[in-house]
GUPA-108429 format. One line per 5 residues: number of its first residue (from 1); their letters; for each residue y, x, z of N, C-alpha, C. Coordinates in Angstrom, 2 decimals, decimal comma. Layout:
% GUPA-108429
NUM = a = Y X Z Y X Z Y X Z | ...
% end
This chain:
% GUPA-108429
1 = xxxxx = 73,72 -24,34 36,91 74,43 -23,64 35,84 75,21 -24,64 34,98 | 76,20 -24,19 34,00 77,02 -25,61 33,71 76,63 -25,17 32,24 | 76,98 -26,13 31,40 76,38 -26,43 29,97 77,10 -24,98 29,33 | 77,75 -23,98 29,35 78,18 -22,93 29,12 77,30 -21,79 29,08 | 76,04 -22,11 30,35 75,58 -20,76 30,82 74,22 -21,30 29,85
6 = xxxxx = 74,17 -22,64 29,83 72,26 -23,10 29,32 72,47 -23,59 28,13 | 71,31 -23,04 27,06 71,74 -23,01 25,66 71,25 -24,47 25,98 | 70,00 -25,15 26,51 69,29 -26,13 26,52 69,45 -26,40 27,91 | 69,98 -28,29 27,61 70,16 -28,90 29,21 68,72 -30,38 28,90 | 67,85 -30,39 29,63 66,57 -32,08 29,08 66,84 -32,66 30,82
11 = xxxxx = 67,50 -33,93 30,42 67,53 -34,63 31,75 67,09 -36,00 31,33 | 65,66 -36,21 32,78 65,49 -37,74 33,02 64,52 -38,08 31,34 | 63,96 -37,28 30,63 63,22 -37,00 29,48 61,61 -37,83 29,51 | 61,87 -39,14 28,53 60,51 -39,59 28,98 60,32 -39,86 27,57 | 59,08 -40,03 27,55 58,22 -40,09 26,20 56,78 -40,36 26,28
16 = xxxxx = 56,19 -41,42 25,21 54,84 -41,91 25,71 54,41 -41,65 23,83 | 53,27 -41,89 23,72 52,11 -41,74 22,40 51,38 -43,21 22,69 | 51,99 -44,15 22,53 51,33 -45,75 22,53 50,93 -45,79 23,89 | 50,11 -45,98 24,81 49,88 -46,21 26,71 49,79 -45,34 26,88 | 50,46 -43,92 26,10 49,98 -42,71 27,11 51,34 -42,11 27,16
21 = xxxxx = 51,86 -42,32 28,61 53,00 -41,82 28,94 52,79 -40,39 29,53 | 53,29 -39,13 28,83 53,17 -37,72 28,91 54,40 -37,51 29,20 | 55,02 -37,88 29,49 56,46 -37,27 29,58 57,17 -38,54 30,65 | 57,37 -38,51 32,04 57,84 -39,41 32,84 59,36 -38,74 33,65 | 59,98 -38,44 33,02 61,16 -37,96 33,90 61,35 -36,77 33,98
26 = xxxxx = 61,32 -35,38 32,86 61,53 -34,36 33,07 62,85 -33,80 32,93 | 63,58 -33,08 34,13 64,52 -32,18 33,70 64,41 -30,95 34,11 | 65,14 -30,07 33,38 65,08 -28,66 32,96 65,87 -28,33 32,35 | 66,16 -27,23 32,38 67,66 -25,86 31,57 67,14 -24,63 31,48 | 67,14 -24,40 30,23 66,95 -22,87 29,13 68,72 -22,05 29,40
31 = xxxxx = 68,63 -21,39 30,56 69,51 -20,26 29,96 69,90 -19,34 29,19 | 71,27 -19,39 28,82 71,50 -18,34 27,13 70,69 -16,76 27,66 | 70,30 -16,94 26,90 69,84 -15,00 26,75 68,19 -14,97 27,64 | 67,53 -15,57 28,11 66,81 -15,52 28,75 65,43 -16,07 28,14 | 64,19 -15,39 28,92 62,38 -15,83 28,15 62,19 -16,91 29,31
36 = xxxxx = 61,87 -18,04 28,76 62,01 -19,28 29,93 60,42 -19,79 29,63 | 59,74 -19,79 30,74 58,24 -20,12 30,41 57,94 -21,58 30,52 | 57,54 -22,81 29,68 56,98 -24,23 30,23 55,43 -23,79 30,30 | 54,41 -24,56 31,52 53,51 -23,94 31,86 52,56 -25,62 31,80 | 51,54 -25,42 32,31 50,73 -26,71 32,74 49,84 -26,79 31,76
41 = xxxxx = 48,88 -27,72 31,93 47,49 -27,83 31,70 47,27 -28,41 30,05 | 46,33 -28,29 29,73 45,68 -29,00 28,08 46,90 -30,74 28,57 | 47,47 -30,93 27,14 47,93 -32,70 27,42 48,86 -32,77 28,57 | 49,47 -31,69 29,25 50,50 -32,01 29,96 52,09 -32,53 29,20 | 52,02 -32,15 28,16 53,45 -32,78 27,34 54,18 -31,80 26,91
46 = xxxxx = 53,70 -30,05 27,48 54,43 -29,19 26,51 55,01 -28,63 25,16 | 53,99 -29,15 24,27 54,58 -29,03 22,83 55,41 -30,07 21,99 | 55,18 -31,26 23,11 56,09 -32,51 22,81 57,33 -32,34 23,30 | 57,91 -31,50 24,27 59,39 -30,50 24,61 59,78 -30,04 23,14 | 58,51 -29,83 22,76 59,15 -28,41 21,66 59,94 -29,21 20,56
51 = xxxxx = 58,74 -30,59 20,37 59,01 -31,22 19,52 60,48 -32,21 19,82 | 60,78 -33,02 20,93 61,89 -32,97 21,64 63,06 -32,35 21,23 | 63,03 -31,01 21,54 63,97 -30,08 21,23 64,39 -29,74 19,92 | 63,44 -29,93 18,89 63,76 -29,76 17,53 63,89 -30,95 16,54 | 64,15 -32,42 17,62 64,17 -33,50 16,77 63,58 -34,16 15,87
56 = xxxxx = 62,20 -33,64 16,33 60,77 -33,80 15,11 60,76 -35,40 15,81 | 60,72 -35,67 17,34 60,77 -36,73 17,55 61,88 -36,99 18,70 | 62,18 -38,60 18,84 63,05 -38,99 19,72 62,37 -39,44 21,25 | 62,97 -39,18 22,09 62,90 -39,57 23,49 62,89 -41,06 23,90 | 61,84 -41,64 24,38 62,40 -43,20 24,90 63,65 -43,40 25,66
61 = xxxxx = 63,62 -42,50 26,56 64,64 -42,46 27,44 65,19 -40,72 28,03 | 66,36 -40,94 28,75 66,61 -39,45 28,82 67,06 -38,84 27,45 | 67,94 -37,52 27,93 68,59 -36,42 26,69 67,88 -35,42 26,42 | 68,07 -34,92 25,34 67,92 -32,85 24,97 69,46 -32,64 24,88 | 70,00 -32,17 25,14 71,38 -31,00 24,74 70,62 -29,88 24,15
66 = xxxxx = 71,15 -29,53 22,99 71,25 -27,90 22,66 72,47 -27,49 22,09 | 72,68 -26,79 22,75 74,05 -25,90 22,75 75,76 -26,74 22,81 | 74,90 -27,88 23,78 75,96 -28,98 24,13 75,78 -30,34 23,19 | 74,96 -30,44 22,04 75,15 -31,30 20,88 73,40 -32,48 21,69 | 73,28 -33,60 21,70 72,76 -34,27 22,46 71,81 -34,84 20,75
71 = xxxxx = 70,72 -34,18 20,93 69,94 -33,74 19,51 69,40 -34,80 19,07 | 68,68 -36,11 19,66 68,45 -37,27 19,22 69,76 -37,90 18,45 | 70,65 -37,96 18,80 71,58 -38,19 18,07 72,65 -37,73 16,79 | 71,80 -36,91 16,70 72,49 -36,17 15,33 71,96 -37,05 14,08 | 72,70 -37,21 13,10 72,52 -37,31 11,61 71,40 -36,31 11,36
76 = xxxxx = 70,92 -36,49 9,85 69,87 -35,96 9,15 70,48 -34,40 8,81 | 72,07 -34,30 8,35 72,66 -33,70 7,85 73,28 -32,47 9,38 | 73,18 -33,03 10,92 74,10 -32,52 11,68 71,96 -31,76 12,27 | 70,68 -32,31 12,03 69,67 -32,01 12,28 69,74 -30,93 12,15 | 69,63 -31,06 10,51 69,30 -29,71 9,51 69,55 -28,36 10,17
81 = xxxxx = 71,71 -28,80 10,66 72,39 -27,71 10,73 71,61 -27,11 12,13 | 71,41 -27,78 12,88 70,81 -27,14 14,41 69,45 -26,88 14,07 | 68,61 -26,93 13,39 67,25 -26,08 13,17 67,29 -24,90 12,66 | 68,69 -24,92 11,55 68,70 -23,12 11,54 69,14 -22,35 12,33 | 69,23 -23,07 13,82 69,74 -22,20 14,82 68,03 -22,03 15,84
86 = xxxxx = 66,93 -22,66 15,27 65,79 -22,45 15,95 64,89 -21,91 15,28 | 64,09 -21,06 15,56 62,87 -19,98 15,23 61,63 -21,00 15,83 | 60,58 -21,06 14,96 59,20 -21,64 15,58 58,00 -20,46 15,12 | 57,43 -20,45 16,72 56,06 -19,60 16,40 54,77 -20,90 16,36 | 54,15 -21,50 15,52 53,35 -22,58 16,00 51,79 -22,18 16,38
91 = xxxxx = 51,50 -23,27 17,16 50,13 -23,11 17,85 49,25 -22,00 16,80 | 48,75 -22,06 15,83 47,81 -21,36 14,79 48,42 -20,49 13,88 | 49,78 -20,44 14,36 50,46 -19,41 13,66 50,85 -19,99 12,01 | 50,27 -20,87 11,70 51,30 -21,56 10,55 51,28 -20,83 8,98 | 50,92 -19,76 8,87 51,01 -19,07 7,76 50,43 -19,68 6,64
96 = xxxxx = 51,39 -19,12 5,50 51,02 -20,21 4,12 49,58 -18,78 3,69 | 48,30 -19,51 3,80 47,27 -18,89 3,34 47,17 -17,94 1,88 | 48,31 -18,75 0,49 48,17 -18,38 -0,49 49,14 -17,13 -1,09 | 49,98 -16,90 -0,11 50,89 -15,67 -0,64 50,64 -14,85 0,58 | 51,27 -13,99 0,42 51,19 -12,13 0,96 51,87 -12,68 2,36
101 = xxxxx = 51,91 -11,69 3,19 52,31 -11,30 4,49 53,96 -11,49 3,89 | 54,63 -10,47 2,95 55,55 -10,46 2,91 56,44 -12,05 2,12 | 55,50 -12,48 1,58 56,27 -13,51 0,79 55,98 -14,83 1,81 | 55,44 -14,89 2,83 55,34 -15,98 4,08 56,71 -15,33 5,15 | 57,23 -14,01 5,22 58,49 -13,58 5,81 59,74 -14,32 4,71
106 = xxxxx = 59,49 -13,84 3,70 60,19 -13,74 2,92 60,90 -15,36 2,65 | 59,67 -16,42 2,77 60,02 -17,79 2,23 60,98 -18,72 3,24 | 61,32 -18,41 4,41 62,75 -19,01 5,75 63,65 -18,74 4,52 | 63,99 -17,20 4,45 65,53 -16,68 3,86 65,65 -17,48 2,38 | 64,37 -17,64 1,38 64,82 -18,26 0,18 65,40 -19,95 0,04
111 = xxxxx = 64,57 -20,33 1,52 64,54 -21,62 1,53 65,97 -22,55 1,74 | 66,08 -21,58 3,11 67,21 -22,29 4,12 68,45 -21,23 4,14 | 68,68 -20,39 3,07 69,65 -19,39 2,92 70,41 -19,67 1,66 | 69,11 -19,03 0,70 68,93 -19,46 -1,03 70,00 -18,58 -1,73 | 70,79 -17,96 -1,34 71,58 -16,79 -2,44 71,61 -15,70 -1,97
116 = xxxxx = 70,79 -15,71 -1,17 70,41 -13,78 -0,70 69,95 -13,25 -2,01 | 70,72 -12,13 -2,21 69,51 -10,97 -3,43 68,68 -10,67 -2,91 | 67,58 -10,63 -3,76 66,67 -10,14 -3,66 65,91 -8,28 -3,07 | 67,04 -7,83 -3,45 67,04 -6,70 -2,51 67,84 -6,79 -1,49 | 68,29 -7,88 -0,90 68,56 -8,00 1,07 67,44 -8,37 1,63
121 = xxxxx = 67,17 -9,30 0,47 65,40 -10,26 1,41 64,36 -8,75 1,34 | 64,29 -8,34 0,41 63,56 -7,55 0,55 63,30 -6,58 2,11 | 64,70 -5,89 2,11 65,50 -5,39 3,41 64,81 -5,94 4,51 | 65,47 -7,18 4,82 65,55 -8,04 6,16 64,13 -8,33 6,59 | 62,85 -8,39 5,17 61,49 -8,35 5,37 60,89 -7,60 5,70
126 = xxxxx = 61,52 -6,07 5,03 60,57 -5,33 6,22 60,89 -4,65 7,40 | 62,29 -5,03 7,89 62,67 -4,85 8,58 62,57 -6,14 10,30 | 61,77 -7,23 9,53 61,19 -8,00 10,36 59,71 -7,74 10,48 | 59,26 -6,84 9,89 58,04 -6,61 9,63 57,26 -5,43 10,30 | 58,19 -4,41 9,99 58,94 -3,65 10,90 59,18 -3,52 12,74
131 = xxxxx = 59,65 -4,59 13,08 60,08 -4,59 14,39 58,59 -5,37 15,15 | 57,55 -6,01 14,34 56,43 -6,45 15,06 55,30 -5,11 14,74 | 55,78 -4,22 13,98 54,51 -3,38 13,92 53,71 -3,40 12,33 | 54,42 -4,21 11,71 53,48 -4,70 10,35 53,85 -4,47 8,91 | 54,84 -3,23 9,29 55,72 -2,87 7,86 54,29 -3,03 6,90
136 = xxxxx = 53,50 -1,89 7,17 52,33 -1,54 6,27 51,75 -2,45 6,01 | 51,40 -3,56 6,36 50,81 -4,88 6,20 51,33 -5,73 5,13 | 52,35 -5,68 4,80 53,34 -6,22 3,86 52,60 -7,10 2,58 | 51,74 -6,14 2,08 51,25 -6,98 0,90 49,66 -7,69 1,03 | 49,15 -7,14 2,29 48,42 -7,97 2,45 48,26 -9,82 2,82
141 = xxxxx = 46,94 -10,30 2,49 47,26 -11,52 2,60 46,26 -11,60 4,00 | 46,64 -12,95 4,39 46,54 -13,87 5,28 45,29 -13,50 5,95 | 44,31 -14,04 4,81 43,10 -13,67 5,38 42,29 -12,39 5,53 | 43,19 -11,42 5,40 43,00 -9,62 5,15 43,18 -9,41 7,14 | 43,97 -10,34 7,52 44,31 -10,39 9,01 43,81 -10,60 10,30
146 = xxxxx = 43,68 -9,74 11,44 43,08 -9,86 12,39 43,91 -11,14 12,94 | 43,15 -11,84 14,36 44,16 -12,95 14,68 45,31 -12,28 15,11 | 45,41 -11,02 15,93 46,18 -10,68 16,44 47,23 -10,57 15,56 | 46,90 -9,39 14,46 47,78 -9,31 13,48 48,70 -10,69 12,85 | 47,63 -11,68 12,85 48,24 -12,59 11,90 49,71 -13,39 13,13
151 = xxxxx = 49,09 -13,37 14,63 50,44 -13,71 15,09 51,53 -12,55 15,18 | 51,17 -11,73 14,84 52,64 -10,88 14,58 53,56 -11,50 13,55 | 52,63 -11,32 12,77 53,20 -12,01 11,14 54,10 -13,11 11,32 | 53,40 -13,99 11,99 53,68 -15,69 12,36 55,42 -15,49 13,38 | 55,09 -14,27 14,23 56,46 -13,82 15,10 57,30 -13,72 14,70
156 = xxxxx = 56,91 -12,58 13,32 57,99 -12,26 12,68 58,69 -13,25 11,64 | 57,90 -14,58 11,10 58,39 -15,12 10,39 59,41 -16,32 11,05 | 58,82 -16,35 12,87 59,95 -16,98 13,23 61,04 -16,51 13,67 | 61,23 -14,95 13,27 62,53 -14,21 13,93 63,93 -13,78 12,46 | 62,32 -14,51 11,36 63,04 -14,53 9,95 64,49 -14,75 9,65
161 = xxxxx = 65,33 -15,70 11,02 66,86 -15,70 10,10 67,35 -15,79 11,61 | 67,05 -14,86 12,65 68,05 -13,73 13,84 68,67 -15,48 14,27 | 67,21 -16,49 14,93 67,88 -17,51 15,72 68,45 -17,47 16,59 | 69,40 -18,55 17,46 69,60 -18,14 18,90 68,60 -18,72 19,38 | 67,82 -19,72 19,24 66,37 -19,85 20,13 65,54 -19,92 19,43
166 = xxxxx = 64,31 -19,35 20,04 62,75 -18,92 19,54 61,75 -19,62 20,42 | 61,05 -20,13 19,27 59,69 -21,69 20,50 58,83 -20,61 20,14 | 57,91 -20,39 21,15 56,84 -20,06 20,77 55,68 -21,15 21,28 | 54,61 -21,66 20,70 53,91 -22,16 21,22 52,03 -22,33 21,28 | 52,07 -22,10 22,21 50,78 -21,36 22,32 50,68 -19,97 21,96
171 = xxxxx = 51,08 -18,69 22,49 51,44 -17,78 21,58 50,40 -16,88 21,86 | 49,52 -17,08 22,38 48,29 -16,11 23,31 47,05 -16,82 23,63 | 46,59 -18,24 22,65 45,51 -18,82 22,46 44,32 -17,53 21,52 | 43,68 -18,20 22,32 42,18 -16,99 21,05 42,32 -16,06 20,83 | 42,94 -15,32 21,51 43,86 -13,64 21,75 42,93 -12,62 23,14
176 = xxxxx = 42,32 -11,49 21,97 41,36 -10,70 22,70 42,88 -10,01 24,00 | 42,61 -9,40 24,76 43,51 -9,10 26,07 44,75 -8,20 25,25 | 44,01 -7,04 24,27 44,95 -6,44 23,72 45,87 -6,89 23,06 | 45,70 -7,68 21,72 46,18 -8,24 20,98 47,29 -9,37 21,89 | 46,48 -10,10 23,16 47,51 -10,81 23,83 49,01 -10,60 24,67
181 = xxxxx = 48,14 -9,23 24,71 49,18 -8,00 25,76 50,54 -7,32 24,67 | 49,76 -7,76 24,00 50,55 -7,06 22,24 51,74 -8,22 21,94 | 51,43 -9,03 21,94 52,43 -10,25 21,67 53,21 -10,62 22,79 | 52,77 -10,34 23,88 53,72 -10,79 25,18 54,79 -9,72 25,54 | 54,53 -8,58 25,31 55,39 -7,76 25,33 56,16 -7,43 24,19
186 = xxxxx = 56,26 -8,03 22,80 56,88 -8,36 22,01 58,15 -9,52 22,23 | 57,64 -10,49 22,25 58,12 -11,55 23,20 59,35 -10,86 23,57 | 59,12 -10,36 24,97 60,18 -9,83 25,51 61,01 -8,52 25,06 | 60,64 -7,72 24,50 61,39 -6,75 23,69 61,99 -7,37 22,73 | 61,84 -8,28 21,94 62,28 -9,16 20,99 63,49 -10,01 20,99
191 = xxxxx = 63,13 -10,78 22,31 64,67 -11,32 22,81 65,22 -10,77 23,87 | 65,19 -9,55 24,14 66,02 -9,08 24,81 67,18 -8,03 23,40 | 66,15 -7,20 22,84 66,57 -6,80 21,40 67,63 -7,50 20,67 | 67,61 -8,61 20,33 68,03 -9,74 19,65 68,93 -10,15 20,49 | 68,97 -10,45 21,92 69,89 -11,35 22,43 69,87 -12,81 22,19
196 = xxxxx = 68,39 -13,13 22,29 68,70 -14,32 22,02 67,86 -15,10 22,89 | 67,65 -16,33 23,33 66,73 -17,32 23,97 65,31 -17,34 23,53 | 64,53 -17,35 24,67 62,77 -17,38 23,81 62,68 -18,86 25,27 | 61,60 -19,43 24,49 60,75 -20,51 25,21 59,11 -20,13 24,58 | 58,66 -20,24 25,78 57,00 -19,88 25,81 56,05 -21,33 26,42
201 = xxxxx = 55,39 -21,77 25,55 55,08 -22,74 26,06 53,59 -22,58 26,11 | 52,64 -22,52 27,38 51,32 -22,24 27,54 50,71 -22,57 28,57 | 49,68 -22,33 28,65 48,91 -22,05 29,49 48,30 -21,45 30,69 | 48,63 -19,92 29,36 48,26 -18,46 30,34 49,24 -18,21 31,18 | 48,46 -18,61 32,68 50,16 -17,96 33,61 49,93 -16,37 33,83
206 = xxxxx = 48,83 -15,93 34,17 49,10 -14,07 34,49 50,23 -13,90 33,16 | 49,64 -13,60 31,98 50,73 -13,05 30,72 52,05 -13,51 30,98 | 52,06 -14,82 30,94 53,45 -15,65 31,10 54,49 -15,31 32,01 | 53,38 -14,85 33,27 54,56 -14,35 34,59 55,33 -12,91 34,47 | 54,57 -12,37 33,22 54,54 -11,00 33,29 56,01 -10,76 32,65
211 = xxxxx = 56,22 -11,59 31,94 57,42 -11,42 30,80 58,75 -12,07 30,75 | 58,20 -13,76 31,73 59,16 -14,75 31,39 60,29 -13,99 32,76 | 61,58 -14,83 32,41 62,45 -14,50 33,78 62,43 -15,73 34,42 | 62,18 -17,12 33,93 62,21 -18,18 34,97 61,26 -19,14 34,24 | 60,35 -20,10 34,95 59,24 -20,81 34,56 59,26 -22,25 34,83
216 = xxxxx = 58,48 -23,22 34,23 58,44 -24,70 35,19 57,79 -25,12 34,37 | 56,34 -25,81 35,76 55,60 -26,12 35,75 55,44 -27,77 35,71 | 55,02 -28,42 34,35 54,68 -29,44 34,26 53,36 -30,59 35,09 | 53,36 -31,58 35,50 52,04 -31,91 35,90 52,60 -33,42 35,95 | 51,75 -34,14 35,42 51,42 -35,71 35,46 53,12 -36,13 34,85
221 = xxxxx = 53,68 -35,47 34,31 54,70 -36,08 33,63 56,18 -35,27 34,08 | 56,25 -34,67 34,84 57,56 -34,46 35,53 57,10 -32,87 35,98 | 58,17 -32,27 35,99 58,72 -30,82 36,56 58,26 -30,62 38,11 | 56,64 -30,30 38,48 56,56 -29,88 39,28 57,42 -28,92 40,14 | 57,65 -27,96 39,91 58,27 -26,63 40,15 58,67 -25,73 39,41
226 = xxxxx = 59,98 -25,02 39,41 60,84 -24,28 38,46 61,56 -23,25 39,33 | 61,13 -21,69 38,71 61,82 -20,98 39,77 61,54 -20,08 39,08 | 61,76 -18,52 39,23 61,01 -16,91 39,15 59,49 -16,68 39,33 | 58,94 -16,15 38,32 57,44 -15,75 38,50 57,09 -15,70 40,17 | 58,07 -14,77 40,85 58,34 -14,57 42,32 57,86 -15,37 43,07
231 = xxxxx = 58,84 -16,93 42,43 58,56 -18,19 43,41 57,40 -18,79 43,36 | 56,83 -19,20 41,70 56,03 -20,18 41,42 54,76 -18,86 42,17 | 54,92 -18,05 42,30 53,30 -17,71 42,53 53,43 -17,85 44,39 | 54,31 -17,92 44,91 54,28 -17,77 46,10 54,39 -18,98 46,84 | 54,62 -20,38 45,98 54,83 -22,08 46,00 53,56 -22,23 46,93
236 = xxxxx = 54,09 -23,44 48,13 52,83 -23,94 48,61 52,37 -25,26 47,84 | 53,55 -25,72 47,49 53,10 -27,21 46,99 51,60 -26,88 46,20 | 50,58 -28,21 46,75 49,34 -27,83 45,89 48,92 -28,08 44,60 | 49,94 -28,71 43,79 49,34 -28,76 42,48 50,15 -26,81 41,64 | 50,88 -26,66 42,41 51,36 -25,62 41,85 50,61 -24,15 41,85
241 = xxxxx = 49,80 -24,32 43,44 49,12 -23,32 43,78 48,04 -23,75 43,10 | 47,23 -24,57 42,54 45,81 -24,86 42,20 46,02 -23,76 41,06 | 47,30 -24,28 39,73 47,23 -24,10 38,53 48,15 -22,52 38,39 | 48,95 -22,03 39,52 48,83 -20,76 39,25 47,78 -19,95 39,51 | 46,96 -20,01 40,69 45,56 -19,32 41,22 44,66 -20,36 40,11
246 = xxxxx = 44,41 -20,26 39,84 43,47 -21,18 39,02 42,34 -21,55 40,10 | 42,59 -22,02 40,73 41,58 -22,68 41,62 41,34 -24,25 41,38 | 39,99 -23,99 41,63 38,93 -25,08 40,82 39,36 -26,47 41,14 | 39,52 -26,93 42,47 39,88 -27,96 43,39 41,63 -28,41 43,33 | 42,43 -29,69 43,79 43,06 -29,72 44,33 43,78 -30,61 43,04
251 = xxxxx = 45,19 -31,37 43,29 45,73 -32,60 42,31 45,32 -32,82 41,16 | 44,96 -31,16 40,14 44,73 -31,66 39,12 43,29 -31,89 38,61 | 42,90 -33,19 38,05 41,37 -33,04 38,44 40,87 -32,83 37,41 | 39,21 -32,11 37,45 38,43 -32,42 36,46 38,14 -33,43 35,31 | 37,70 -34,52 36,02 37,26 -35,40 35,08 38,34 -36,06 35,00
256 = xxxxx = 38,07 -36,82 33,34 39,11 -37,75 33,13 38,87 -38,89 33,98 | 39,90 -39,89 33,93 39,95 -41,07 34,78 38,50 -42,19 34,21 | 38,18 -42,67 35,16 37,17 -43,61 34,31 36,25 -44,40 35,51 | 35,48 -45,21 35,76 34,41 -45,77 36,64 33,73 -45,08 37,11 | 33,10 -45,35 38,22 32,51 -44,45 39,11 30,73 -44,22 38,25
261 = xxxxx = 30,64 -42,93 38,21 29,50 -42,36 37,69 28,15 -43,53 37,84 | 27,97 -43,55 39,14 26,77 -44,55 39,31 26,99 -45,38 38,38 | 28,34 -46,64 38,38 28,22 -47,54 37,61 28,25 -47,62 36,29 | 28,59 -46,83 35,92 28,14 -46,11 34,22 26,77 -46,14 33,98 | 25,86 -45,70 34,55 25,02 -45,49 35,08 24,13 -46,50 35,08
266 = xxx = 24,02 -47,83 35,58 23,92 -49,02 36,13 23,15 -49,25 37,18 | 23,26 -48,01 38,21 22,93 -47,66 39,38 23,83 -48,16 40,66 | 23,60 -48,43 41,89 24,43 -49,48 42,65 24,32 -48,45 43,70
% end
């Protein structure tokens, strides 16, 4: 696809945390309008994409493009402008504990807007509030909230200013089936609704396959496989088949790396 069709182009993307290189060569493309799933295991390097992508941090080597603009390289001032073009759902959902449902919607538009009246914010709040199911919820607080509920909240506060891309990450951790089934199909009614780009970054592949239109699977640093729910479940390669079947055996292993048990041990 050419930089026209993909809001997000990451080529040749490497990145380490002091000797721990998580990120060895990844490329990948987010098409405009589309739910694009990153997948792979606890510590595979997925939320460090996210972070990547939103310039929280820089790349050793390798690009991000978003929306053609090559994001490590922006000014503080050219940053700013491309984060109000991104929505974040974060791992725990993020919510400020001490104000209402509505005044954690409400605080994107005062922040990063700042001359909306007060009866638009009002509007646009429960009308984001609204579209997850949670008009009535409005004045409740934080901790009045089921988890489920509270990632609605958290959804809606990243759909707070109508981005063209939406991170979600981890969006279906600690999520009873309903409540998970509840958010994934949001997800996709959401940016299809909207018209706009979603990235799902997880774990769960059943949910994930259910919703995303194209996926890719991380492992030991680099882009295992990238294709249609279709493909990745039907992939022979075996690290792909282990971690879509969740089967116990096969590249990705159990234990961490370390000396052989006996000699830990001080058994010969």
């Amino acid at each position: 696809m050419s930089s026209k069709e993909n809001l997000i182009e990451i080529e040749d993307l490497h990145f380490a945390y002091g000797s721990n290189r998580v990120l060895r060569g990844v490329d990948l493309a987010v098409p405009r309008g589309k739910v694009v799933g990153i997948l792979g295991v606890s510590g595979a390097g997925k939320s460090t994409i996210l972070r990547l992508i939103g310039g929280q941090i820089g790349p050793q080597r390798g690009r991000v493009r978003f929306a053609g603009k090559i994001v490590h390289e922006l000014d503080n001032a050219g940053l700013y402008r491309l984060r109000r073009e991104m929505g974040m759902m974060f791992q725990a959902g993020g919510l400020f504990s001490d104000i209402s449902v509505y005044e954690n919607i409400a605080f994107p538009m005062r922040e990063l807007i700042g001359s909306l009246p007060e009866e638009v914010i009002h509007d646009l709040v429960l009308m984001k509030l609204h579209a997850v199911g949670l008009r009535g919820a409005s004045r409740l607080m934080p901790n009045e909230l089921s988890g489920g509920m509270a990632r609605r909240v958290a959804l809606a506060r990243a759909i707070a200013l109508d981005p063209v891309l939406t991170m979600y990450d981890e969006p279906f951790a600690g999520l009873d089936p309903i409540s998970l089934n509840v958010i994934a199909q949001l997800i996709r009614r959401l940016n299809d609704a909207l018209g706009v780009t979603s990235i799902v970054v997880t774990y769960d592949v059943p949910e994930t396959l259910k919703v995303v239109d194209l996926a890719y699977l991380i492992h030991d640093g680099v882009v295992v496989a990238g294709g249609t729910p279709d493909e990745l479940r039907g992939s022979s390669d075996p690290a792909v088949a282990q971690f879509i079947h969740a089967r116990p055996d096969g590249p990705v292993a159990f234990h961490y790396p370390g000396a052989a048990y006996a000699s830990d041990l001080g058994l010969r």
